[in-house]
DODO-913152 format. One line per field, with one value per residue (C-alpha): residue number from 1; residue in one letter; x, y, z. Coordinates in steps of 0.2 Angstrom, whole numbers, plus 2048, in hexadecimal, padded with zeros to 3 digits. Each point is the difference from the previous one (the first is absolute). Layout:
BEGIN
doro	NUM	...;
vexba	A	...;
xx	X	...;
yy	Y	...;
zz	Z	...;
***
This chain:
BEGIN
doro	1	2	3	4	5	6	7	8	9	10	11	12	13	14	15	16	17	18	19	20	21	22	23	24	25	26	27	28	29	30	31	32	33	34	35	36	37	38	39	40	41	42	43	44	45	46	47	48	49	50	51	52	53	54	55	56	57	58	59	60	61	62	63	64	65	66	67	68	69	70	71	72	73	74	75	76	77	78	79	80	81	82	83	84	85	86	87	88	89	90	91	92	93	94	95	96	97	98	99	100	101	102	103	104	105	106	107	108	109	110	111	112	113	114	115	116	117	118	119	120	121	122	123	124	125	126	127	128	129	130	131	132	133	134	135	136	137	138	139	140	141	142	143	144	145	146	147	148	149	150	151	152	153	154	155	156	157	158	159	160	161	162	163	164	165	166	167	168	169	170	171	172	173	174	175	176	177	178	179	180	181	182	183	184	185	186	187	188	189	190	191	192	193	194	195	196	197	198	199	200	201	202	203	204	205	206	207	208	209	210	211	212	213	214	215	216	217	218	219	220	221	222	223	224	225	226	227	228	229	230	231	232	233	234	235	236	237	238	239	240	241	242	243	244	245	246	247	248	249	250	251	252	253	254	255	256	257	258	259	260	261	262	263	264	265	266	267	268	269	270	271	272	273	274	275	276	277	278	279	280	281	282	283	284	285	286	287	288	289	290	291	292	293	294	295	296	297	298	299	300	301	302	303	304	305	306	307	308	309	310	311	312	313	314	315	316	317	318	319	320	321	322	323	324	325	326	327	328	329	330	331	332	333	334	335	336	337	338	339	340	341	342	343	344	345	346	347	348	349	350	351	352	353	354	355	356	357	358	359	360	361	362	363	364	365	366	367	368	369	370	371	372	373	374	375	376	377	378	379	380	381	382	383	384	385	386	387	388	389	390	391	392	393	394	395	396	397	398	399	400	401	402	403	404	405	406	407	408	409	410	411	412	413	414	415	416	417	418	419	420	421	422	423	424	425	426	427	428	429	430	431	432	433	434	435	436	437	438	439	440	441	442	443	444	445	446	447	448	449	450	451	452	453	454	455	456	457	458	459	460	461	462	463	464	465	466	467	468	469	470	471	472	473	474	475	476	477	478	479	480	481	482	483	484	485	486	487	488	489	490	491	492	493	494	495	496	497	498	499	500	501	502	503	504	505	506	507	508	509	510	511	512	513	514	515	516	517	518	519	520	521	522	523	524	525	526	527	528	529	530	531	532	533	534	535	536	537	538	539	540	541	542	543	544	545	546	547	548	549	550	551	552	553	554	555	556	557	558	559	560	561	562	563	564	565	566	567	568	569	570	571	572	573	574	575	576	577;
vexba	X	X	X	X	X	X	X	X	X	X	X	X	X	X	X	X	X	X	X	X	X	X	X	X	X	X	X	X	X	X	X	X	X	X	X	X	X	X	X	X	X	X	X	X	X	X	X	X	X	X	X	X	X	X	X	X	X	X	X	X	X	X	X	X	X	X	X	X	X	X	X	X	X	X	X	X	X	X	X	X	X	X	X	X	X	X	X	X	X	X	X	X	X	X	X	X	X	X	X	X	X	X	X	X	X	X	X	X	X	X	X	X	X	X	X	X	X	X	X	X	X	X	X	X	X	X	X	X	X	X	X	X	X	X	X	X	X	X	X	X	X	X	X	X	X	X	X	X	X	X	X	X	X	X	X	X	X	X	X	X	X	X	X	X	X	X	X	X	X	X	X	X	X	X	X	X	X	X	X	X	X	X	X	X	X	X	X	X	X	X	X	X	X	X	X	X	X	X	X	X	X	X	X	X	X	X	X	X	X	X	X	X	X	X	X	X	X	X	X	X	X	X	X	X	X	X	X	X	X	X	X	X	X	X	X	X	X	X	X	X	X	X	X	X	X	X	X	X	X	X	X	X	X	X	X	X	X	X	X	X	X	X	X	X	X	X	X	X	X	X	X	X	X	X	X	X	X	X	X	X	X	X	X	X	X	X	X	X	X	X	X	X	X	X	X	X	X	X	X	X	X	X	X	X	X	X	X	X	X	X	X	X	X	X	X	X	X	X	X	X	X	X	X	X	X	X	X	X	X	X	X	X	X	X	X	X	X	X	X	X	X	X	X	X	X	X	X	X	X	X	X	X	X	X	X	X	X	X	X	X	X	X	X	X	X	X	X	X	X	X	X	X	X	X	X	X	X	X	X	X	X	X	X	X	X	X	X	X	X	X	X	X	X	X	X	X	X	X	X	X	X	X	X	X	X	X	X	X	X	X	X	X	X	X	X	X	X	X	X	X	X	X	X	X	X	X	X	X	X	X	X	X	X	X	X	X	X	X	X	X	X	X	X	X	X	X	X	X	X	X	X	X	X	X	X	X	X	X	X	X	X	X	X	X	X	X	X	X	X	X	X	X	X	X	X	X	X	X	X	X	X	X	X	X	X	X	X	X	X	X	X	X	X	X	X	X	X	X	X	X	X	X	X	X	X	X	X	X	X	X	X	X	X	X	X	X	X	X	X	X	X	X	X	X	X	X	X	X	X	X	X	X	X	X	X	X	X	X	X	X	X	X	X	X	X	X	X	X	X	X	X	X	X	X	X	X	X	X	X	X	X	X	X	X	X	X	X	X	X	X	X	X	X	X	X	X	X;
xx	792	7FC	80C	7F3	7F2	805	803	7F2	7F7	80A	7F9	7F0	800	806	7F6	80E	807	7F0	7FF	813	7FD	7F1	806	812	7F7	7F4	811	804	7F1	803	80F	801	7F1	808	80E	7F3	7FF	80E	808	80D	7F7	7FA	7F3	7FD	7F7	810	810	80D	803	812	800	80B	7F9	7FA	7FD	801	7F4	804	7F4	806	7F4	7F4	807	810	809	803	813	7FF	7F5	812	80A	7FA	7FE	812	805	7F7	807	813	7FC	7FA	80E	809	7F8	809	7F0	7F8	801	7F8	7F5	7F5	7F7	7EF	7FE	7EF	7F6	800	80B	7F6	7F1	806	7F5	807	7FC	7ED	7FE	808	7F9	811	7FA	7F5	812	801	807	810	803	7FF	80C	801	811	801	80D	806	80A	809	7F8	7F6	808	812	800	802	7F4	7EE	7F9	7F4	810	80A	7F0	802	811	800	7EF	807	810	7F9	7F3	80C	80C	7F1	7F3	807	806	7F0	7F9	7EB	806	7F9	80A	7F7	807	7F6	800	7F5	7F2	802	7ED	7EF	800	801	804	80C	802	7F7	7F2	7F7	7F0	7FC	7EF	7F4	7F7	80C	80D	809	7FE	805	811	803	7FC	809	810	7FE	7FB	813	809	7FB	803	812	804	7F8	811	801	7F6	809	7FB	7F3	7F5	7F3	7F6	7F9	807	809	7F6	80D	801	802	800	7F3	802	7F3	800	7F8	7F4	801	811	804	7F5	808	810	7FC	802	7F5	7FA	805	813	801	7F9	80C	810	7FD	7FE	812	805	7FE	7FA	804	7F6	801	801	802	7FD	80D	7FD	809	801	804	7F0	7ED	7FB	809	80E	7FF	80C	7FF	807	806	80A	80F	7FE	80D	7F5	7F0	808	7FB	80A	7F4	7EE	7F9	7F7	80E	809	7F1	7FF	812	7FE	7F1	809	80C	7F2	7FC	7F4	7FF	7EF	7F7	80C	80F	803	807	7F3	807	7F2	801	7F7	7F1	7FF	7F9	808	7F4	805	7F4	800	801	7F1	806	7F7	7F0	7FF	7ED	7FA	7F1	7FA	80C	810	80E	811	80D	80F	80A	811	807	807	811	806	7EF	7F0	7F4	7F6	80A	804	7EF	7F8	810	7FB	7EE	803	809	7F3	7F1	80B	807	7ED	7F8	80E	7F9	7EC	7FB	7F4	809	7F4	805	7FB	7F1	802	809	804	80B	803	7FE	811	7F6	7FF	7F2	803	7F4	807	7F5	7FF	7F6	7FD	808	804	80E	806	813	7FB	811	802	80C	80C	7F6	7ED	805	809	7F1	7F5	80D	7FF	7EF	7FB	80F	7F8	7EC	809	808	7EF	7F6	80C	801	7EB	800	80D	7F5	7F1	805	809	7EF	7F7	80D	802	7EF	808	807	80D	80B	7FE	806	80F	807	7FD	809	80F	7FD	802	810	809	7FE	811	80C	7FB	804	80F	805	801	808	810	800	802	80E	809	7FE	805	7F2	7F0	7F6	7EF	7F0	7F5	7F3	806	802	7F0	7FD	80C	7F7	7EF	807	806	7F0	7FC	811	7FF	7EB	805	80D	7F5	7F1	810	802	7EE	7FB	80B	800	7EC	804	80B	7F1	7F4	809	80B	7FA	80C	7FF	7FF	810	80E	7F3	806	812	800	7F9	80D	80C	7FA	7FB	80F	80B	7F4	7FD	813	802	7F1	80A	810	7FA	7F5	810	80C	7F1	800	814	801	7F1	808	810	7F4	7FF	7ED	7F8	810	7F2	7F4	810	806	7EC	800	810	7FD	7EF	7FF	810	7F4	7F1	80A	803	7EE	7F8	80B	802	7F2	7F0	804	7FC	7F2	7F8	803	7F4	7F4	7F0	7FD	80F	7F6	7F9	7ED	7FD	7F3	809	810	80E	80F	810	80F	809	811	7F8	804	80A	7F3	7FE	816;
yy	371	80D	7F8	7F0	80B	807	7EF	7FA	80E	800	7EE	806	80E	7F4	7F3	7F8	7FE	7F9	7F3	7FE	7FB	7F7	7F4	7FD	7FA	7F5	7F9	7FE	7F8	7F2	7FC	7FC	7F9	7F3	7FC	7F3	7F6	803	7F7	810	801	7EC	801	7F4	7FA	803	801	7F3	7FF	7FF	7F3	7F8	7EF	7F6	7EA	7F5	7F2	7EF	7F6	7F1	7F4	7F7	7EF	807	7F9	80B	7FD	808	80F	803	7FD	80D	80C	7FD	806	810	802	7FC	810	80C	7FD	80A	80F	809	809	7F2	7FD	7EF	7F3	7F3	7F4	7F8	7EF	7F9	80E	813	80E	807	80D	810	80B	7F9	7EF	803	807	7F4	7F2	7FB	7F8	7F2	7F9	7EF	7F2	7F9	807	813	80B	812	809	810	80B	80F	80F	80F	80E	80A	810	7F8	7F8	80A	7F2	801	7EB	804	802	7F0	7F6	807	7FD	7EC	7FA	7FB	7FA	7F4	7FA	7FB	7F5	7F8	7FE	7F1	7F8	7F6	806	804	80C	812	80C	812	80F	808	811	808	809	814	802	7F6	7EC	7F8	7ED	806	80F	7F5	7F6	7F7	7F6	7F2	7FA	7F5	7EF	7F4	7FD	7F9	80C	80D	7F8	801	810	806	7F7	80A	811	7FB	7FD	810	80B	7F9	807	811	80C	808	7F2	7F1	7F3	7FB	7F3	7F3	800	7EC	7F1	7F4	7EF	7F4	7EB	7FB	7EF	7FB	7F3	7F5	7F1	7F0	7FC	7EE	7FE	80A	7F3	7F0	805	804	815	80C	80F	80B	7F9	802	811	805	7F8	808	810	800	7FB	80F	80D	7FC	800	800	7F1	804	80E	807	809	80E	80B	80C	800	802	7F5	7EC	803	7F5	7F5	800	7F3	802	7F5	809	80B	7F6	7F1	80B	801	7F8	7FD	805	804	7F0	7F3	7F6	80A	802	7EA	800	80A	7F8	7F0	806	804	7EF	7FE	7F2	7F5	7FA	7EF	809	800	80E	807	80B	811	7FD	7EF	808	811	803	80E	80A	80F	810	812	80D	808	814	80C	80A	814	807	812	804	7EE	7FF	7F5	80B	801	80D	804	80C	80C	80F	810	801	811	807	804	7F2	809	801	7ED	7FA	80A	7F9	7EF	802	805	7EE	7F6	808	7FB	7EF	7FB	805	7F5	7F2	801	808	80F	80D	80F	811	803	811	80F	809	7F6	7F9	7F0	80A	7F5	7EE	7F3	7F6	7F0	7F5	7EE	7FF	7EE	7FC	810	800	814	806	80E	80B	80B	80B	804	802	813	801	802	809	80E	802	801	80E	808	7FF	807	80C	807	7FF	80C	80B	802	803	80D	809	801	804	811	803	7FE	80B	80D	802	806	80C	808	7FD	7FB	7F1	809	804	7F0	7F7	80D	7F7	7EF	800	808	7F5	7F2	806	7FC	7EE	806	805	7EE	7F5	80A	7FF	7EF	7FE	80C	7F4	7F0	809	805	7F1	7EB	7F8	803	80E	7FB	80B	7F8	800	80D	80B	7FF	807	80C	808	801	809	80B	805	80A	809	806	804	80D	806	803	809	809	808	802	808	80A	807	802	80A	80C	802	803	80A	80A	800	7F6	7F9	7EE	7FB	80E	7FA	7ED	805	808	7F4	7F1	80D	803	7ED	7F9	802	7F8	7F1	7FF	7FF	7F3	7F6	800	7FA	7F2	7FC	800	7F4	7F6	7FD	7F3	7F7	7FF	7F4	7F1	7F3	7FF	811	806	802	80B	80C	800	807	80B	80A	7FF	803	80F	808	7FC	807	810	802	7FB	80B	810	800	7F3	805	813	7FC	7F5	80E	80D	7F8	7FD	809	7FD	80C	80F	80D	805	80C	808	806	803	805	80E	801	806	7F0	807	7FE	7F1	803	7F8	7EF	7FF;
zz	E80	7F4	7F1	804	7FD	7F0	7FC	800	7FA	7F0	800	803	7F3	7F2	7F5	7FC	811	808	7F3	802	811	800	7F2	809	810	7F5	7FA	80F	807	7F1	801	812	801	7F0	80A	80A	7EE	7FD	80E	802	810	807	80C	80E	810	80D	7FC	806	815	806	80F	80C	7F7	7F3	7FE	7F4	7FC	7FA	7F7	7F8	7F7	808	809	802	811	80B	7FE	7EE	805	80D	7F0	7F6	811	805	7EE	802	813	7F7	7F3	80E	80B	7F2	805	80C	805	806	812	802	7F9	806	7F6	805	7F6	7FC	80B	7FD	80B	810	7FA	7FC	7F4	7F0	806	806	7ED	7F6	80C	805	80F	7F7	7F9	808	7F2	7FF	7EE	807	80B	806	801	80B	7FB	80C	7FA	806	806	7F0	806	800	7EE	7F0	7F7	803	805	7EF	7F4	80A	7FD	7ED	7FF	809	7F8	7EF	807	80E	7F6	7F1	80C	80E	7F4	7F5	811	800	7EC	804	810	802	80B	804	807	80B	809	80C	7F9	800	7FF	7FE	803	7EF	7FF	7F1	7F3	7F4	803	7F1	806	7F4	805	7F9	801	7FA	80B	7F5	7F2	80C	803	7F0	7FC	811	7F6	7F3	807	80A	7F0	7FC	80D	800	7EF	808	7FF	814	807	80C	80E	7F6	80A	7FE	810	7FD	806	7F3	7FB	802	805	80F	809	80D	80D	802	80F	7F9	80F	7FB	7FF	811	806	7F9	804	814	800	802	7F5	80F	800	7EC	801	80D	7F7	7F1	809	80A	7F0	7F7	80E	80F	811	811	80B	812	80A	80D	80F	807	813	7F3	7F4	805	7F2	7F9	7F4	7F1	7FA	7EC	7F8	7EA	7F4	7FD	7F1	7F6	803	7F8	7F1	7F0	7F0	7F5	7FE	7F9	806	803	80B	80B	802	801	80F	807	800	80E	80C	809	80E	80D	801	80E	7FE	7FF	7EF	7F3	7F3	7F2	801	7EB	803	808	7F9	7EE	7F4	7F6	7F4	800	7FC	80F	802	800	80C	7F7	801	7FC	800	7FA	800	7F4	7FE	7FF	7FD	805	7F3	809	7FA	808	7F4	803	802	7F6	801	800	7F6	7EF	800	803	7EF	7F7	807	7FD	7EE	7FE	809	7F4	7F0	808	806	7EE	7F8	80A	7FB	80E	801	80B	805	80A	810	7FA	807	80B	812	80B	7F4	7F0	7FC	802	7F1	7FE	7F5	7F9	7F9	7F0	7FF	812	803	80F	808	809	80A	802	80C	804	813	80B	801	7F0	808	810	7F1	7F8	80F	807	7F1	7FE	812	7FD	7F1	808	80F	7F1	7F7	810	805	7F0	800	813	7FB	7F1	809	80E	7F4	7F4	811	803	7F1	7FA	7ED	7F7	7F7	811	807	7F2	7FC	813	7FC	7EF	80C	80D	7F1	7F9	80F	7F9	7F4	80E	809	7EF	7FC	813	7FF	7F0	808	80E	7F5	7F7	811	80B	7FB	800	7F6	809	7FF	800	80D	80C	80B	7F1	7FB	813	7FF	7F1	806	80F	7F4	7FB	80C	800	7ED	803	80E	7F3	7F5	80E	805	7EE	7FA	811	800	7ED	802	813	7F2	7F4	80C	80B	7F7	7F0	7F9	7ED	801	7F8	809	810	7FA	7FF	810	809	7F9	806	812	804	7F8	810	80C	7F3	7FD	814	801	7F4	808	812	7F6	7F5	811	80B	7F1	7FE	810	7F5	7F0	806	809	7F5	804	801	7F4	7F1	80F	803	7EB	7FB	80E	7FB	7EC	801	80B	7F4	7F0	809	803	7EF	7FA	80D	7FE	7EB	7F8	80D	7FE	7EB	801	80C	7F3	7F6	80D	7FC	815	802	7F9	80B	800	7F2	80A	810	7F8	80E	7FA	80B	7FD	7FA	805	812	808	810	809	7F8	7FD;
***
């Protein structure tokens, strides 16, 4: 170690050097710290999860049959089977898939309409497959969705994977919410339109029912009673007709309860032609029913037809009607889409008259649009939720843990050393380490093949490493003052000897926290954990052993008491090596 102590003593001894080293690690503060803007380094919630399984949702227009929500289902199921790595499929028409947790956060379980389905797709064993479920859903998305989707033109199929961390009903998750609920579908329209042309975002979804015409039944009491039927008979007809119902009931040694015996129309004989009026009479005219003298009665004589809209289901929050637009990032941060998306909206919304406002200051929907119509005067609100919120909530708490740590070390290091200077000196060291974790997970997204995202865990990962690079740092300034005092050292040989001394037992500290973090840094969760605990305790080796020593040269804390000055031989140091 004494070739390490001459080093950084020549440092110590030299202007030039000090300043040398000072401005490279400025540099290289900046420039890793630019790779977040950048985008050489993306930043995200959780990374992708690998799983065993992944559905698919169907959503064709509202009034579809339920024989054209199987159409377009059977056309996904025909491209999947392709796949070598899928084991089975099963599709669940008009009704979602049994809960799993996918479901219970995407609210599969309230699908139960004949113009949606669920397909539950099982694959090979993670562990067995070269491809992880993420990059096949990548990979099938765009090809699926180009063949099924024009099967019945309107239809929305979604991909959709189990969640790897927080329940979020999708990556992105544009409230539109207002008064006027009619207003507000046209704005949800809009706010779709756009987050279509979004580069990276897919599944785009409009979380309100369709207003579309429908036919209502209704039985013409007066006629029913002219003609010798009852309400009760037309009712049921009409019923079998197009339901079916049960009729009888069965009993069996077999079964604690009666078994019913339902009765329906062949599904051939549900059909219609078309979806006009016509068709509908034409098919009422086949149904007859026998009066109270025997006699035939076509249901169309006693029924009347009226066209109306469908009255879609309401969503408030707030006391506020609302609208969800949803979209998942494919392959990509959800953050870097939504500003680009956000960025169109403010310029499309301006372009149409409206007042648009930023959300003020600094929160948790710092990213929400206010729009005002200018002609009634009429306000709205995009309110951005979803994998969007529960980021900037973890990243707000994450950072309120960073800056409570960092004022609970300062704190705690002022009382010890009875000084500002000292204390500071750590935490700027302690702070550096921030270099090794951005650059760490640069070198990772070159090395593996998919993005390798700084995350959550990251974040976690580097306050831990606070407290690793503030003991380096107590390590080395302890020890350099024990020199002084003790032996009578000069403060910049008792610098160099002490980066000397301590740099094996720091260098040994690293490589069991580099070696516990390696099993991290492969899981594709707590992968960005493992990454900022190996490159952040190699940069706060560095930072503790050649920057700290030069910022404590200039310490004027690092001077001895002029009045009890101590002389030692300096060449004595037997004891302390």
């Amino acid at each position: 170690m004494k070739k390490f102590e001459n080093f950084v003593y020549a440092i110590l001894e030299s202007k030039s050097k000090k300043m040398l080293v000072i401005l490279l690690t400025l540099m290289a503060l900046a420039a890793s710290v630019m790779m977040l803007p950048t985008k050489i380094v993306k930043a995200k919630m959780l990374p992708g999860k690998s799983d065993n399984t992944f559905s698919v949702y169907v959503k064709t227009p509202k009034g579809s049959s339920i024989e054209q929500t199987k159409a377009v289902s059977q056309c996904v199921v025909e491209h999947l089977k392709k796949e070598p790595e899928i084991t089975d499929m099963e599709i669940y028409a008009g009704m979602g898939i049994p809960l799993d947790y996918a479901g219970l956060v995407k609210g599969s379980g309230m699908k139960n309409s004949e113009n949606v389905a669920e397909i539950a797709v099982n694959l090979t064993d993670k562990h067995e497959r070269d491809e992880t479920s993420y990059m096949m859903v990548h990979r099938l998305r765009p090809l699926v969705k180009k063949a099924c989707e024009p099967v019945v033109p309107g239809s929305v199929i979604q991909f959709v994977e189990q969640p790897a961390g927080p329940p979020t009903l999708a990556a992105i998750v544009v409230e539109v919410t207002g008064h006027n609920l009619k207003k507000i579908r046209e704005l949800s329209k809009e706010v779709a339109a756009i987050l279509k042309k979004t580069p990276k975002l897919v599944d785009v979804d409009i979380m309100a029912d369709d207003i579309y015409k429908k036919y209502e039944l209704v039985p013409d009491k007066e006629k029913i009673a002219r003609s010798g039927l009852s309400v009760d008979q037309v009712n049921k007809i009409v019923y079998l007709a197009f339901e079916g119902m049960a009729i009888a009931h069965k009993n069996s040694a077999n079964e604690p309860d009666q078994i019913q015996i339902f009765e329906v129309l062949d599904p051939r004989t549900k059909l219609f032609r078309s979806k006009d009026i016509d068709a509908l009479k034409s098919k009422l005219n086949e149904l007859n029913l026998m009066n109270q003298k025997g006699m035939m009665v076509p249901v169309s004589e006693v029924v009347q037809i009226k066209e109306v809209d469908s009255q879609p289901s309401i969503m408030q929050k707030d006391l506020h009607r609302m609208i969800n637009v949803t979209a998942e990032a494919d392959e990509e941060s959800q953050v870097y889409p939504l500003l680009e998306a956000r960025d169109r909206m403010i310029k499309y919304f301006k372009k149409r008259g409206y007042k648009v406002e930023k959300e003020p200051g600094m929160s948790t929907y710092m990213f929400d649009l206010h729009l005002t119509d200018p002609k009634t005067g009429e306000k709205f609100l995009l309110r951005w939720d979803g994998e969007m919120k529960v980021t900037l909530d973890t990243f707000r708490d994450l950072g309120g843990a960073f800056i409570g740590a960092l004022v609970l070390i300062f704190l705690l290091l002022v009382i010890y050393y009875k000084n500002y200077t000292l204390p500071t000196i750590t935490l700027i060291g302690s702070f550096l380490s921030i270099i090794g974790v951005i650059v760490g997970h640069w070198v990772a997204d070159l090395v593996t093949r998919d993005t390798f995202f700084l995350t959550a865990t990251s974040l976690i990962g580097f306050i831990a490493l606070m407290g690793i690079s503030s003991r380096n740092s107590l390590l080395l300034i302890d020890f350099a003052k024990a020199l002084m005092e003790a032996k009578g050292f000069p403060k910049r040989r008792a610098i160099a000897v002490a980066s000397a001394t301590r740099a094996k037992p720091i260098m040994l500290t690293a490589i069991a926290i580099i070696l516990g973090s390696a099993l991290l840094a492969s899981d594709p969760i707590f992968g960005g954990l493992g990454v900022a605990l190996i490159s952040g305790t190699v940069a706060a080796v560095f930072v503790s052993l050649i920057f700290v020593p030069v910022l404590l040269d200039n310490a004027k804390a690092m001077e001895l008491d002029d009045e009890n000055p101590i002389h030692h031989d300096p060449t004595d140091i037997s004891i302390t090596r």
